[in-house]
N, C-alpha and C positions, 0 to 999 in steps of 0.2 A: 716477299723477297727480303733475303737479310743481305746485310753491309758483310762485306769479305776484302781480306785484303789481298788484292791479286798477286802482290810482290811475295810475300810469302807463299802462298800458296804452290806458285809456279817453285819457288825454292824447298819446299818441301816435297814435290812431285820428284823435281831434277836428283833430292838426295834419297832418290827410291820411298819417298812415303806411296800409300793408295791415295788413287784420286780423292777419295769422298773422307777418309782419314784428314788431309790437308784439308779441305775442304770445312771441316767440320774444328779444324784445329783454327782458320782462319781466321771465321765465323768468332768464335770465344776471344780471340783477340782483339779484334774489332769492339765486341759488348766490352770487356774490358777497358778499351781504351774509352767509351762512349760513358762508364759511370766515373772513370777518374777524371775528365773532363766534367763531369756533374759536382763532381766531391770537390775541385779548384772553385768552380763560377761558387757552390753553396760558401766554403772557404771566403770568399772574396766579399760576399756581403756581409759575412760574419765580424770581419775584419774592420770593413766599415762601421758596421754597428757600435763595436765596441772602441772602434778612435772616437764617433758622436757621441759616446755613453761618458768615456774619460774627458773630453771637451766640456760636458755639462756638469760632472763632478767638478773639476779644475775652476769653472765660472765659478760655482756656490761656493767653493772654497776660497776663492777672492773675493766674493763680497760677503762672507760673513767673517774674514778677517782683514781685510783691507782697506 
């Protein structure tokens, strides 16, 4: 069973698409929205990473002139 988005779907039915057309156009939107919601959360630890990474640069920078 795949994720679809029914709000489209019915919207691309009511503007004369074929059922299985929308259907199949839903589908792709949904996987879409499912790897950009991947590509934010990876984004997000990234981000973390490298404010800890510039945190421990800045430390050794102050104690090897401070």
């Amino acid at each position: 069973m795949s994720l679809r988005l029914g709000a489209l779907e019915d919207a691309l039915v009511n503007a004369g698409a074929d059922l299985a057309l929308a259907q199949k156009a839903a589908e792709e939107l949904a996987d879409y929205e499912r790897q950009v919601a991947a590509i934010r959360t990876d984004l997000a630890v990234l981000k973390w990473m490298v404010g800890m990474t510039l945190a421990g640069v800045i430390t050794l920078i102050w104690k090897a002139f401070g």
